[in-house]
VEXFILUM-206475 format. One line per 10 residues: number of its first residue (from 1); their letters; for each residue x, y, z of N, C-alpha, C. Coordinates in nm, 3 decimals, always signed. Layout:
NUM) A) X,Y,Z,X,Y,Z,X,Y,Z  ...
This chain:
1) XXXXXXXXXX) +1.063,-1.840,-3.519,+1.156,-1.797,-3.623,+1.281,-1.884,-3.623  +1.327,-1.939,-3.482,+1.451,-1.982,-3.490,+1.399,-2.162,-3.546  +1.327,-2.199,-3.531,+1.274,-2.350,-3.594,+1.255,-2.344,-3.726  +1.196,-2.209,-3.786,+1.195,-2.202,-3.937,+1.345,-2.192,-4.014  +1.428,-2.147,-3.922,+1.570,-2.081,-3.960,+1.641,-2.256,-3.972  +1.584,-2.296,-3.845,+1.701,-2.453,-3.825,+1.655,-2.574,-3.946  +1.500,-2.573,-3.979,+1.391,-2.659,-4.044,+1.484,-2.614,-4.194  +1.508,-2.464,-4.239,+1.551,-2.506,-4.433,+1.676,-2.473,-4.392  +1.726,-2.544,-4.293,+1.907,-2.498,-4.279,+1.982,-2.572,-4.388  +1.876,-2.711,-4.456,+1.965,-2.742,-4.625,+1.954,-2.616,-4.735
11) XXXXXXXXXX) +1.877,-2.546,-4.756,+1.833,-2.449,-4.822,+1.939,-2.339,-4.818  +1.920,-2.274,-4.705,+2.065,-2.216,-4.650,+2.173,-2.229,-4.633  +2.224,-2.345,-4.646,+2.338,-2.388,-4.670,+2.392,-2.413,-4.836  +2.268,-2.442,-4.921,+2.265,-2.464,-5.052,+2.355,-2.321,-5.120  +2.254,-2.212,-5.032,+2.301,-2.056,-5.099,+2.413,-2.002,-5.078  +2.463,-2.046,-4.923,+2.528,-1.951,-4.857,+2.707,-2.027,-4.896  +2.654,-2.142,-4.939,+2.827,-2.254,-4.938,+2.851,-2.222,-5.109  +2.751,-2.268,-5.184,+2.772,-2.236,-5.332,+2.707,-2.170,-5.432  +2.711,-2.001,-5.370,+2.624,-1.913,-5.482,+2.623,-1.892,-5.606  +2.727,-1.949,-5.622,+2.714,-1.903,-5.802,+2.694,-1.981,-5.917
21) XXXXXXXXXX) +2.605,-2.098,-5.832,+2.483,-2.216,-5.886,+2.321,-2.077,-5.939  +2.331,-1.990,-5.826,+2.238,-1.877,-5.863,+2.234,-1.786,-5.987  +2.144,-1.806,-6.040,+2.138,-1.708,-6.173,+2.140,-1.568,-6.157  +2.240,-1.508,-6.189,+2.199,-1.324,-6.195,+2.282,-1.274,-6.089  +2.280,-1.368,-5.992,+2.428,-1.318,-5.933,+2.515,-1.266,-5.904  +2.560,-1.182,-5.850,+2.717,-1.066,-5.885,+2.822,-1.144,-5.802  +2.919,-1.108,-5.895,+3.076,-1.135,-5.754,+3.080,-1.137,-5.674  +3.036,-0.988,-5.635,+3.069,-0.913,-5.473,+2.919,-0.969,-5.390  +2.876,-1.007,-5.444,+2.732,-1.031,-5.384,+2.757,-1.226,-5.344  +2.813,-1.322,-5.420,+2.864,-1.426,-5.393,+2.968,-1.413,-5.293
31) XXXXXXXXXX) +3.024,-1.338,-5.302,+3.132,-1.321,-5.170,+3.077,-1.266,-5.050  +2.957,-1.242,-5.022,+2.886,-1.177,-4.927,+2.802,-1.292,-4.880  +2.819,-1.397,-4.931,+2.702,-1.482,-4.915,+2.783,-1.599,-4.872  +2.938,-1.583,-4.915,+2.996,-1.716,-4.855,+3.069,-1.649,-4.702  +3.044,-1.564,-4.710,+3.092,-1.495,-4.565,+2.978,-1.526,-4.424  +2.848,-1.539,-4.500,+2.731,-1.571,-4.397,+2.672,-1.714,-4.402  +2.762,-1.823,-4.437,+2.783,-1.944,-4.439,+2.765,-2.010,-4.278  +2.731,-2.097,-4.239,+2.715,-2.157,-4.117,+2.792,-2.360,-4.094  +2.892,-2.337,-4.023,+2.936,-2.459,-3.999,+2.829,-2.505,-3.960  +2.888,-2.638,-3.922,+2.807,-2.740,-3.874,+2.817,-2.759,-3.722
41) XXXXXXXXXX) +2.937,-2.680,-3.675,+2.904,-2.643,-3.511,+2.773,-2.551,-3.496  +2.852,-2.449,-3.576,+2.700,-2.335,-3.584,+2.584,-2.376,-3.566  +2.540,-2.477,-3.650,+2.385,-2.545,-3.674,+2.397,-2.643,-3.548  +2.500,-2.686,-3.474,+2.427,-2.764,-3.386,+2.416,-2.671,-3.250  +2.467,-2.558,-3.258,+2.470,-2.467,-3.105,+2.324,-2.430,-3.178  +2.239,-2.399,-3.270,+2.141,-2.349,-3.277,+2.059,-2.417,-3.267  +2.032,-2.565,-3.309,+1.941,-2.647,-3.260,+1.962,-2.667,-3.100  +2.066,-2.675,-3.022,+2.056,-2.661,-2.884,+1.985,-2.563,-2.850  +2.008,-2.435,-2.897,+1.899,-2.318,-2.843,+1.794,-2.317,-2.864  +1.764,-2.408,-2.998,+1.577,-2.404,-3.010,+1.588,-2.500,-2.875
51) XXXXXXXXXX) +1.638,-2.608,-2.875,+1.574,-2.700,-2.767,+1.538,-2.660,-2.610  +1.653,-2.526,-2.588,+1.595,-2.471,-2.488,+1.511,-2.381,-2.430  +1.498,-2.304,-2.585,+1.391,-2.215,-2.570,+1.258,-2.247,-2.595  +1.237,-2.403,-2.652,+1.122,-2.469,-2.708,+0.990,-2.446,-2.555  +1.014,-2.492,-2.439,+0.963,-2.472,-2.330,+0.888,-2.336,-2.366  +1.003,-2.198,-2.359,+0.908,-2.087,-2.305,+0.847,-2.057,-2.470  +0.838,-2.096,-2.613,+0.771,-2.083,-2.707,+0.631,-2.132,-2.637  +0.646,-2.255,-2.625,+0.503,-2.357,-2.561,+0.418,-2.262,-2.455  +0.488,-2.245,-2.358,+0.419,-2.195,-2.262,+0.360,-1.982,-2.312  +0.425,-1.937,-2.373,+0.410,-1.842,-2.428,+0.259,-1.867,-2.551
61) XXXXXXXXXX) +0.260,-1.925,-2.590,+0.127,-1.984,-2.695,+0.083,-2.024,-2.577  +0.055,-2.067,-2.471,-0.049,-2.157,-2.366,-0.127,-2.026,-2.321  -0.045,-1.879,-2.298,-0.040,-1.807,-2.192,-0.178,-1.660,-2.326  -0.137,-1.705,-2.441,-0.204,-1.613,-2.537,-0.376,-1.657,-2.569  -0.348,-1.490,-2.572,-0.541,-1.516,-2.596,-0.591,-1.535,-2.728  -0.462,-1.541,-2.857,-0.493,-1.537,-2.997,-0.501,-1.703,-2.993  -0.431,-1.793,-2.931,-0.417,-1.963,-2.911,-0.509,-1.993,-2.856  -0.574,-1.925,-2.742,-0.657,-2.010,-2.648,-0.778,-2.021,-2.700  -0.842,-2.154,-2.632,-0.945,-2.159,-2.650,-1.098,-2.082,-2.566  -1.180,-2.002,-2.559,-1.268,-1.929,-2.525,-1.295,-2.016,-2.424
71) XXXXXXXXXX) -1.331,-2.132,-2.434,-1.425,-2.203,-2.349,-1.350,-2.318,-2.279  -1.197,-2.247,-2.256,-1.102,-2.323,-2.167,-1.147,-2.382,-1.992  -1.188,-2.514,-1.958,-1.233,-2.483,-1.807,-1.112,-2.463,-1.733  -0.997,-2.491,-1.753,-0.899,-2.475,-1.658,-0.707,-2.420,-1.762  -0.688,-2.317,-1.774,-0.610,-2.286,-1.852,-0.462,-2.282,-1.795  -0.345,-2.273,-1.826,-0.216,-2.194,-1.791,-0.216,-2.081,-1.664  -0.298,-1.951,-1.753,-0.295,-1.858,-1.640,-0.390,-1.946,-1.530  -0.489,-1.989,-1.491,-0.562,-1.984,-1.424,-0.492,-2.088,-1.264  -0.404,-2.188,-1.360,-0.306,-2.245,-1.258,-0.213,-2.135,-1.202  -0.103,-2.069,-1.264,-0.070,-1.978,-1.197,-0.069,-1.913,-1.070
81) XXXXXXXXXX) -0.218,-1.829,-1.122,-0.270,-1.706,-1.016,-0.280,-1.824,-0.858  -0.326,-1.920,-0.908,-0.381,-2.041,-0.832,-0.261,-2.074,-0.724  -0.133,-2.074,-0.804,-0.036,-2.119,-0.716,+0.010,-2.021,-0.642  +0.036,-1.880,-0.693,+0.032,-1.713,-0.644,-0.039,-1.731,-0.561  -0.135,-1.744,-0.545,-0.216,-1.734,-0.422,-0.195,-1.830,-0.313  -0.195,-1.934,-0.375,-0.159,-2.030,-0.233,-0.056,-2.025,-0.163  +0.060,-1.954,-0.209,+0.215,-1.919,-0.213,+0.170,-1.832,-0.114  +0.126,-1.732,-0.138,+0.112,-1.588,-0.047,+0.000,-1.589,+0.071  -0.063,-1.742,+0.067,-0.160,-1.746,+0.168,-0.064,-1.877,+0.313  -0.012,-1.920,+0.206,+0.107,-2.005,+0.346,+0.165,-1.912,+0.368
91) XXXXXXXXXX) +0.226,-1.773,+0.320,+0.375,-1.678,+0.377,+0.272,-1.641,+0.507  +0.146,-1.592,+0.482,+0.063,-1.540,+0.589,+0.014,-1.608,+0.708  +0.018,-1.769,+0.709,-0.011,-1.834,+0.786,+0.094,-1.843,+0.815  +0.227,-1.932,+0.758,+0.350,-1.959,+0.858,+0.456,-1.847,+0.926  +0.447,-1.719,+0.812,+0.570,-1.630,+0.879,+0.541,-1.540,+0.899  +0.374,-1.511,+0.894,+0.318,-1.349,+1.002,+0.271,-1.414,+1.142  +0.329,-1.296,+1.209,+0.251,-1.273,+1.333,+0.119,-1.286,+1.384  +0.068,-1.353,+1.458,-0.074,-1.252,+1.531,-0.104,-1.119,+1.535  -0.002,-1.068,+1.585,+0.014,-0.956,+1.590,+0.019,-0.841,+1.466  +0.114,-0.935,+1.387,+0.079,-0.870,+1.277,-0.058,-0.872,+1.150
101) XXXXXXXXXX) -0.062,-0.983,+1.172,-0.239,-1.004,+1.124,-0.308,-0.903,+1.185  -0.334,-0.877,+1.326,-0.420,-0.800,+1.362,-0.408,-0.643,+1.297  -0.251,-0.609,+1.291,-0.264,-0.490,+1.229,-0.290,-0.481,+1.070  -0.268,-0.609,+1.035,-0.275,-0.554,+0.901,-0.435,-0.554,+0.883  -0.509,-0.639,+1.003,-0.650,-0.606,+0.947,-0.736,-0.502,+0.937  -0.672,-0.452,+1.095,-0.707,-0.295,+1.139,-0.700,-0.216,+1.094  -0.587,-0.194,+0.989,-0.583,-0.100,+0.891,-0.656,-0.073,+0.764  -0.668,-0.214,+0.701,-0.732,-0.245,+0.609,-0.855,-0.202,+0.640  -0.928,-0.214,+0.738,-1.062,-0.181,+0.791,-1.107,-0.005,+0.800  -1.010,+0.044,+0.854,-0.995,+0.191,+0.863,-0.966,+0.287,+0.747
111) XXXXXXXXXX) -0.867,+0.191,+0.659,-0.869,+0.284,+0.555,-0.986,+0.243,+0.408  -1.062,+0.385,+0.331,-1.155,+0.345,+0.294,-1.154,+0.276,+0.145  -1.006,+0.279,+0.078,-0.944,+0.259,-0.049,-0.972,+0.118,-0.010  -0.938,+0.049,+0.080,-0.943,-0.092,+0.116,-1.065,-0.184,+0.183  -1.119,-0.092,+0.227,-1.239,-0.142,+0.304,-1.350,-0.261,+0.264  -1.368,-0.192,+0.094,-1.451,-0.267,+0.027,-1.415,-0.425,-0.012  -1.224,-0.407,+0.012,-1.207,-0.575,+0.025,-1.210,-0.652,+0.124  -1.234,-0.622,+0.240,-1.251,-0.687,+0.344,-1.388,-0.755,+0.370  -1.326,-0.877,+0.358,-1.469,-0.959,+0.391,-1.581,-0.976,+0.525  -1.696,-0.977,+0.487,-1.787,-0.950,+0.643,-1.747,-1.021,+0.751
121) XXXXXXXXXX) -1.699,-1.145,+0.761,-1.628,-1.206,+0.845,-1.539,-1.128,+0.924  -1.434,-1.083,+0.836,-1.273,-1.014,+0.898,-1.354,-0.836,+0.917  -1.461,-0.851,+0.858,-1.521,-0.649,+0.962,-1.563,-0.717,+1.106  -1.668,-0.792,+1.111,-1.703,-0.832,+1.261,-1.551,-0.826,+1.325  -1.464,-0.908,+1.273,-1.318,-0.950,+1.351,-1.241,-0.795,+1.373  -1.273,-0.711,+1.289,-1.199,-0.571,+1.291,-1.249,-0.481,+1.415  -1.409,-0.477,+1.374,-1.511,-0.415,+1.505,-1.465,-0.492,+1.644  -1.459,-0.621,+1.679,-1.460,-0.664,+1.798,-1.303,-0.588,+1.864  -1.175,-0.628,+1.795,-1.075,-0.563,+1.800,-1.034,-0.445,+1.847  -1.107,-0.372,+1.763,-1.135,-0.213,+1.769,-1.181,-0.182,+1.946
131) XXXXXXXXXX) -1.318,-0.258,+1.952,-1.397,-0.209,+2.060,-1.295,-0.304,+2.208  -1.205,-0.359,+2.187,-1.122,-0.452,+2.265,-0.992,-0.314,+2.301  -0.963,-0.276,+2.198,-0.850,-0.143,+2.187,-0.911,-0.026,+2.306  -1.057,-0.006,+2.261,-1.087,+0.138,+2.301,-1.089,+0.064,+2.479  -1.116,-0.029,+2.519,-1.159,-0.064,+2.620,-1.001,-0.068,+2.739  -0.946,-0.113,+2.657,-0.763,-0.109,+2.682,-0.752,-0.013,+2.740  -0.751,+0.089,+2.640,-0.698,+0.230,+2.661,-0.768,+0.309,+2.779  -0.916,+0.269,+2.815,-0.986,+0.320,+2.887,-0.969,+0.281,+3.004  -0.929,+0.178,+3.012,-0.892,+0.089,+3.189,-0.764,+0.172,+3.237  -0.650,+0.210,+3.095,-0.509,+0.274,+3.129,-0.559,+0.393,+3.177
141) XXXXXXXXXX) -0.635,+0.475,+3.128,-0.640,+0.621,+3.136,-0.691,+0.640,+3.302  -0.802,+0.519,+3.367,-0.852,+0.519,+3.473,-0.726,+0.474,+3.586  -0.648,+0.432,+3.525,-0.563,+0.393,+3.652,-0.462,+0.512,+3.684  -0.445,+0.576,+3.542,-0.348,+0.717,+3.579,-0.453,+0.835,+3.676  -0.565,+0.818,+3.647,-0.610,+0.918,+3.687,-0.636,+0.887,+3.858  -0.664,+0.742,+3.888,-0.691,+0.735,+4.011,-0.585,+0.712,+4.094  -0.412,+0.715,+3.999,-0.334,+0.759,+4.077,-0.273,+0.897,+4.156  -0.367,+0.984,+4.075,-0.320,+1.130,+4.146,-0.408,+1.118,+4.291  -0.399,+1.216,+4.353,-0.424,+1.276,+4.500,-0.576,+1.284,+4.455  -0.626,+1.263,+4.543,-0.760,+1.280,+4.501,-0.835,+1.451,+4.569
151) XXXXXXXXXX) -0.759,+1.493,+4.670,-0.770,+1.600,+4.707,-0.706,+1.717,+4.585  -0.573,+1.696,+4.532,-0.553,+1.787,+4.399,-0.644,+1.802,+4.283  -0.651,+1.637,+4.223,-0.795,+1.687,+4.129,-0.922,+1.705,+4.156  -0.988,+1.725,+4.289,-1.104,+1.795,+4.360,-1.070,+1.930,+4.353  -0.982,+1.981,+4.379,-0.919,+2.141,+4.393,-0.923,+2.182,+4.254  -0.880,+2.108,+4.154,-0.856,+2.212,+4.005,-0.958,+2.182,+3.934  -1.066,+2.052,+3.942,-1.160,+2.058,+3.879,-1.329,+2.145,+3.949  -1.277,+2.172,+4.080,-1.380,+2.267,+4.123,-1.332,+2.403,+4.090  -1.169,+2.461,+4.050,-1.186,+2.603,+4.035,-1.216,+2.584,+3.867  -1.194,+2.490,+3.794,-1.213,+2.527,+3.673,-1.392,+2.542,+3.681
161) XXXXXXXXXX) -1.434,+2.450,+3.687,-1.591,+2.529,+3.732,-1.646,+2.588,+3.740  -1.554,+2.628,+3.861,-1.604,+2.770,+3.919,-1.551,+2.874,+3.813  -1.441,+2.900,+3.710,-1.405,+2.986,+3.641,-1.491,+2.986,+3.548  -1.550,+2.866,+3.511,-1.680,+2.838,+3.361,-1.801,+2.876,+3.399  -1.806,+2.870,+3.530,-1.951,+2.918,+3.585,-1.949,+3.073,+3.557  -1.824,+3.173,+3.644,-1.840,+3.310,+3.624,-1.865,+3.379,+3.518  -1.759,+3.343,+3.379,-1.740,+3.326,+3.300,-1.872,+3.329,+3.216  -1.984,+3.230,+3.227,-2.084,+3.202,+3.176,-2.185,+3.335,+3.255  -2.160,+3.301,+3.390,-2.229,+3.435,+3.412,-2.255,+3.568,+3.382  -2.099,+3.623,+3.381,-2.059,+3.761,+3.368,-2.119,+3.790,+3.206
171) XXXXXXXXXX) -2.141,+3.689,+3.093,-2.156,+3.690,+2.955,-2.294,+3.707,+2.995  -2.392,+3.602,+3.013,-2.543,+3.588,+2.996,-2.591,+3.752,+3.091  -2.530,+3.761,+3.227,-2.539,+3.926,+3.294,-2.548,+4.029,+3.199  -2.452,+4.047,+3.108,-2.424,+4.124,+2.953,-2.585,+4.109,+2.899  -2.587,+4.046,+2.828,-2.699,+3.973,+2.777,-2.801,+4.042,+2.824  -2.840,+4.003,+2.915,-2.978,+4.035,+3.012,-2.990,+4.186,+3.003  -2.904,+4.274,+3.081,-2.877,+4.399,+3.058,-2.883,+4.483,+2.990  -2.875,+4.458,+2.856,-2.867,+4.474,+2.741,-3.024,+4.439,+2.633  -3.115,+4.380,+2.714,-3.222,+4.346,+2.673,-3.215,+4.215,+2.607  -3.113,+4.169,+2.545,-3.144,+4.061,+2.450,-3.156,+3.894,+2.519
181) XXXXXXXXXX) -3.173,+3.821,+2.446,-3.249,+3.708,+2.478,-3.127,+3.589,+2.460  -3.045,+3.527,+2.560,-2.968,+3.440,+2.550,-3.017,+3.285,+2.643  -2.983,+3.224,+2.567,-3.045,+3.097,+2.617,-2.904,+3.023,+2.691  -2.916,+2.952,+2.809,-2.783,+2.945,+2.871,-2.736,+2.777,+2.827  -2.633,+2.734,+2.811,-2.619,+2.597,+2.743,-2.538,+2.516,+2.816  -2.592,+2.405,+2.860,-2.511,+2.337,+2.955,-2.396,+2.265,+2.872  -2.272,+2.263,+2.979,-2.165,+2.240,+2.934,-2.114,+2.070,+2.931  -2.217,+2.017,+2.958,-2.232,+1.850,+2.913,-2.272,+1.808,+2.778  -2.177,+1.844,+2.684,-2.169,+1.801,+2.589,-2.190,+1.624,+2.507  -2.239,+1.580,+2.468,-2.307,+1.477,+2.414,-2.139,+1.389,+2.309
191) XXXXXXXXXX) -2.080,+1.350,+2.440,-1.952,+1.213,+2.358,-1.958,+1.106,+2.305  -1.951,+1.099,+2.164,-1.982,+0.955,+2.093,-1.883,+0.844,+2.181  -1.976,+0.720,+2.125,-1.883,+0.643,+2.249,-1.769,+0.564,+2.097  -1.737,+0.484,+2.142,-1.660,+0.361,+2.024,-1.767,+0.320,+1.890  -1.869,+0.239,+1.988,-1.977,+0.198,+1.873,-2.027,+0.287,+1.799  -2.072,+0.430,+1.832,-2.128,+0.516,+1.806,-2.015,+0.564,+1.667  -1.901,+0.612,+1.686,-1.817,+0.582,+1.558,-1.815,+0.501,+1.493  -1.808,+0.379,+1.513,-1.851,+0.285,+1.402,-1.911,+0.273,+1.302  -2.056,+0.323,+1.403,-2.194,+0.311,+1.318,-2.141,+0.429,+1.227  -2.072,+0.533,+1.247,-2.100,+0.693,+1.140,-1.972,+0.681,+1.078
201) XXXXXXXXXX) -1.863,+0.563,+1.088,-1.782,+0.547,+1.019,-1.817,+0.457,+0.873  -1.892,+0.307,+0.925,-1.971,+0.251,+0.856,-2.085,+0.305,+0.739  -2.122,+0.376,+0.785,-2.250,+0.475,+0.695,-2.196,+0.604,+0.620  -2.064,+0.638,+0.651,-1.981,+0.729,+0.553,-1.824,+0.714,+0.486  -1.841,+0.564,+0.529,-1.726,+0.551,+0.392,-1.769,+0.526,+0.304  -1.660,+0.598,+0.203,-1.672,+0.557,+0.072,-1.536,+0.580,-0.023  -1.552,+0.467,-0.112,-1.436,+0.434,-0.169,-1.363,+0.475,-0.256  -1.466,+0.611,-0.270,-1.400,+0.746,-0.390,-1.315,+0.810,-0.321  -1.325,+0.841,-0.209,-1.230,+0.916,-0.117,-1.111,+0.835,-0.036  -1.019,+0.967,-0.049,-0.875,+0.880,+0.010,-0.862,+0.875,+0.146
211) XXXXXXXXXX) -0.751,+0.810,+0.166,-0.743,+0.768,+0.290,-0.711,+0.925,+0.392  -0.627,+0.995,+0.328,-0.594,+1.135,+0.406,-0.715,+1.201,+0.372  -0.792,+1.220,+0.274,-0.889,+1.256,+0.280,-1.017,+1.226,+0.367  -1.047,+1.135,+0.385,-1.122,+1.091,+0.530,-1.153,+1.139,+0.636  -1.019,+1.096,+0.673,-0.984,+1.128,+0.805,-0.953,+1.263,+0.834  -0.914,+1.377,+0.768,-0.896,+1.478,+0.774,-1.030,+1.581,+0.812  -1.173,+1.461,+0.690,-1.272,+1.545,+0.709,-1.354,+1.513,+0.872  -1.279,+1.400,+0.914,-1.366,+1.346,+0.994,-1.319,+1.303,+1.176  -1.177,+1.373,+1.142,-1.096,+1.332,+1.270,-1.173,+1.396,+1.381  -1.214,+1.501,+1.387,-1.294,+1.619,+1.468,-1.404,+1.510,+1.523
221) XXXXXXXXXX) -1.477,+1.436,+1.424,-1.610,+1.373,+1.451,-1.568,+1.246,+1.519  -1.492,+1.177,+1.483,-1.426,+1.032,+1.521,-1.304,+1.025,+1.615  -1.306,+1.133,+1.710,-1.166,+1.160,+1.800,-1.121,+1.008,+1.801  -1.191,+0.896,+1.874,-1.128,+0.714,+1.904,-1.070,+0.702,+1.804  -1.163,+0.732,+1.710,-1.114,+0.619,+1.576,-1.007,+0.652,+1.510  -1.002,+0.816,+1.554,-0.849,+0.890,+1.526,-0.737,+0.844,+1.525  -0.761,+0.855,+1.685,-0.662,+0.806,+1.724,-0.566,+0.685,+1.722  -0.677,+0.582,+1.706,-0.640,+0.394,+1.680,-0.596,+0.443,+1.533  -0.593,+0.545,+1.431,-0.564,+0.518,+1.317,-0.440,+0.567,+1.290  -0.411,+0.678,+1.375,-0.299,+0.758,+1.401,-0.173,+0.608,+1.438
231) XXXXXXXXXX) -0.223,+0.502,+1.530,-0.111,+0.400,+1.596,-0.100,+0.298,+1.491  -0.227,+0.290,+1.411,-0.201,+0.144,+1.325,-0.169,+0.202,+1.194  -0.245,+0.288,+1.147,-0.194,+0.292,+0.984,-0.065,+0.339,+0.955  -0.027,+0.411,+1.036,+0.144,+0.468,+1.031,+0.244,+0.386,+0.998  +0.197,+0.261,+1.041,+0.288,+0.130,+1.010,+0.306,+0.106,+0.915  +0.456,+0.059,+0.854,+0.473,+0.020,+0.704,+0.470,-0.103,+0.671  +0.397,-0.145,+0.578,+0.372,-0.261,+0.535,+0.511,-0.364,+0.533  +0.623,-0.275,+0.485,+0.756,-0.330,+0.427,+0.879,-0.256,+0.515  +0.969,-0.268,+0.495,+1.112,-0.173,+0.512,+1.147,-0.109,+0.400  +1.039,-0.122,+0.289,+1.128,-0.028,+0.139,+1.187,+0.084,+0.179
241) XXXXXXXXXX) +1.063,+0.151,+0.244,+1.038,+0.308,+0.245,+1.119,+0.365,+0.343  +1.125,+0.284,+0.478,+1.251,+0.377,+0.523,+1.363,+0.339,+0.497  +1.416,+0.226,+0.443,+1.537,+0.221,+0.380,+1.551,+0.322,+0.272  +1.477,+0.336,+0.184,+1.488,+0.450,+0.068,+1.515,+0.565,+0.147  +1.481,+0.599,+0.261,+1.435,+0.754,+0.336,+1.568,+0.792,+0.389  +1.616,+0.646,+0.446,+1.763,+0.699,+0.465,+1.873,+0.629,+0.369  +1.849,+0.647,+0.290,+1.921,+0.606,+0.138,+1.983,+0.743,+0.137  +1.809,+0.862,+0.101,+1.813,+0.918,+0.041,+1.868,+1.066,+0.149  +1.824,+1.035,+0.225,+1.935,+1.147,+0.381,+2.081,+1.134,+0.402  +2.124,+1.005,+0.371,+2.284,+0.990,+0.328,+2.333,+1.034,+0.222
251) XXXXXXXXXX) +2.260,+1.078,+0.120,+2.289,+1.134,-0.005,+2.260,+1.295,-0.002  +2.190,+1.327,+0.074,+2.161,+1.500,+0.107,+2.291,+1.509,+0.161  +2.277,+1.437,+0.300,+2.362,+1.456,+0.416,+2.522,+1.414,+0.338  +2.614,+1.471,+0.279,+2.676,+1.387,+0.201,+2.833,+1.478,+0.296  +2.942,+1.432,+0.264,+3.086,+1.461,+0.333,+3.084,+1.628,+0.268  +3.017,+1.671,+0.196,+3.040,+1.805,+0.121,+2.950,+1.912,+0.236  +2.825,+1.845,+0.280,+2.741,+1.906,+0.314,+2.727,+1.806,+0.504  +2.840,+1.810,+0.540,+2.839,+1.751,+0.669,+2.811,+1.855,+0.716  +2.782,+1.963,+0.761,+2.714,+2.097,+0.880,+2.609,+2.104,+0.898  +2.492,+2.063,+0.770,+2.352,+2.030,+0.793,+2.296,+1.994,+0.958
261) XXXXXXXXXX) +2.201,+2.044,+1.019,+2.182,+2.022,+1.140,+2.038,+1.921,+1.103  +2.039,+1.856,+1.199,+1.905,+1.813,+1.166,+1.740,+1.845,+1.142  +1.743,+1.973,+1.160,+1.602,+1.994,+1.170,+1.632,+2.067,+1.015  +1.756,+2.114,+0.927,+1.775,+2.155,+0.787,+1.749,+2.025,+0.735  +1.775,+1.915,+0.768,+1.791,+1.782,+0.716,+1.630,+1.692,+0.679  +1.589,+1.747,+0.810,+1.442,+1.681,+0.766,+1.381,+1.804,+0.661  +1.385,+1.947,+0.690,+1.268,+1.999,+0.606,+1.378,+1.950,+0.458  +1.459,+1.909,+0.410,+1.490,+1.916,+0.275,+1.435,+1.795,+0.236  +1.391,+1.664,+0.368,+1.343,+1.517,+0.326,+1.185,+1.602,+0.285  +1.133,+1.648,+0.351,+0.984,+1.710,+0.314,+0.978,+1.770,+0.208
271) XXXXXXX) +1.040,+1.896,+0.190,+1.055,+1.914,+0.034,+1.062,+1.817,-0.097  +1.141,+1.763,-0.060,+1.144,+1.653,-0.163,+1.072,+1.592,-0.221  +0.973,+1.521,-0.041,+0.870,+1.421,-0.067,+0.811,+1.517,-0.150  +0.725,+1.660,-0.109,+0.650,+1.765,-0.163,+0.672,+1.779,-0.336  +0.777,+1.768,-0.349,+0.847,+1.839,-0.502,+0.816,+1.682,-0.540  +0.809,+1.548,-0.540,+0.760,+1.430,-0.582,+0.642,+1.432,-0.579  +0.524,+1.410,-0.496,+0.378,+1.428,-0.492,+0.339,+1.528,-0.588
C-alpha cells in the first residue's frame, strides 16, 4: 500500500495542491484537500520508510503460501526451522551439562506424553541409566544396613517372625476349628526386579494418558520406577516457575498481611494453583 501511495504521489499532489482544477467540487471540500497536501519532506520521509520496510514486504511474500510455489525444494521457512534447530542443538552441546542431559533424558523416557519422541537409540541410553541408578541405590542401601549391629537386626527380625508366625497361626487355628478350609500363604512375596519394570512399563505406556495419570495408576506396581521418577521429573526444566511461585507469595504475603504463618501461606499457594487448574 505504501509503494502504491509513493508510485501516484504526482497524482496526489495534482489533487491535494490544486483542487479546484476538479469539476463539481465544493469550497469546503477544496479546503479539505489542501489541508491533506504533502511537502516534499513528507514524500521523502515516506520513500525512506518504504525503503525500510521493503525487506520485511519481501520476506513476508517468501514466507506465504498464496506466493509460494507448491513444488518449492528448499523455501524461506524451511531455512529457518533449519537454523532453529541448529541454534538449539549447539545451546545443548556447548551449555548443558552431562548431567543435565542425563536428566533431561530420564525424564523424557518416564514420562508417557514424551516417550513417543524419544529415539531408540536415547531408550537403550535411558534403560542402561536407569538400571545404573537402581544398582547405585542398591550398593547404598547395603552399606547402611551392614552398618548396624548385626546382633540387633538378628533380634528384631526374628521377633517380627516370630509375631507373623503366631499371628498366622492363631488365624488358620480359627479356621480349622471352625471347620472351614484355609490354605496357608507364604509370606515370600514375588519382587519385580528393575528390568522386570521396564518390561511392564514398556508394554503399558501409552500416549493418551498423562503423566500424573500413569503413575498414579501404577506407582503400587513400579515401586523403582517410582521412585527414580519421584527424583528426576520434579525437576524444572527452567526457573520460570519458581520465580513466578515466589512472585506470587510476595504478593499474598504482602506488608498488609505480614502475620500469615507459613503453613497459611502455602495452603493459599495450593488453592490458587487448584482455583487455576
Amino acid at each position: 500500500m505504501l509503494s502504491r501511495f509513493v508510485y501516484y504521489s504526482s497524482i496526489i499532489n495534482s489533487l491535494t495542491h490544486d483542487p479546484t482544477s476538479i469539476i463539481g467540487i465544493k469550497l469546503y471540500q477544496c479546503r479539505i484537500l489542501r489541508k491533506l497536501s504533502f511537502s516534499s519532506i513528507d514524500w521523502t520521509i515516506l520513500k525512506s520508510i518504504e525503503h525500510v520496510l521493503s525487506p520485511f514486504n519481501d520476506g513476508t511474500i517468501a514466507l506465504s503460501n498464496r506466493h509460494r510455489p507448491n513444488n518449492a525444494p528448499l523455501t524461506l521457512e524451511n531455512i529457518l526451522k533449519k537454523h532453529l534447530l541448529s541454534t538449539f542443538e549447539y545451546y545443548f552441546e556447548k551449555h548443558v551439562t552431562d548431567e543435565q542431559n542425563i536428566i533431561t533424558l530420564v525424564s523424557a523416557f518416564l514420562d508417557p506424553t514424551t516417550y513417543r519422541y524419544v529415539t531408540d537409540g536415547h531408550r537403550k541410553e535411558a534403560e542402561a541409566i536407569l538400571l545404573n541408578e537402581n544398582s547405585i541405590i542398591h550398593s547404598k542401601l547395603n552399606l547402611q544396613t551392614t552398618s548396624l549391629s548385626s546382633s540387633q537386626s538378628t533380634d528384631i527380625t526374628s521377633t517380627i517372625k516370630q509375631e507373623k508366625n503366631n499371628s498366622s497361626d492363631i488365624l488358620y487355628n480359627l479356621y480349622k476349628s471352625c471347620g472351614l478350609s484355609c490354605n496357608r500363604m507364604s509370606n515370600n512375596s514375588h519382587k519385580w526386579t528393575v528390568k522386570e519394570e521396564l518390561c511392564h512399563y514398556l508394554s503399558t505406556v501409552d500416549e493418551n494418558q498423562t503423566f500424573s495419570q500413569y503413575w498414579n495408576n501404577h506407582k503400587t506396581r513400579l515401586p523403582i520406577l517410582s521412585s527414580i521418577v519421584r527424583r528426576y521429573n520434579i525437576i524444572s526444566a527452567t526457573s520460570i516457575s519458581s520465580e513466578s511461585t515466589f512472585s506470587i507469595s510476595g504478593f499474598i504475603q504482602s506488608k498488609h498481611r505480614a502475620s500469615l504463618s507459613p503453613e497459611m501461606l502455602r495452603y493459599s499457594m495450593i488453592l490458587r494453583n487448584w482455583d487455576i487448574n
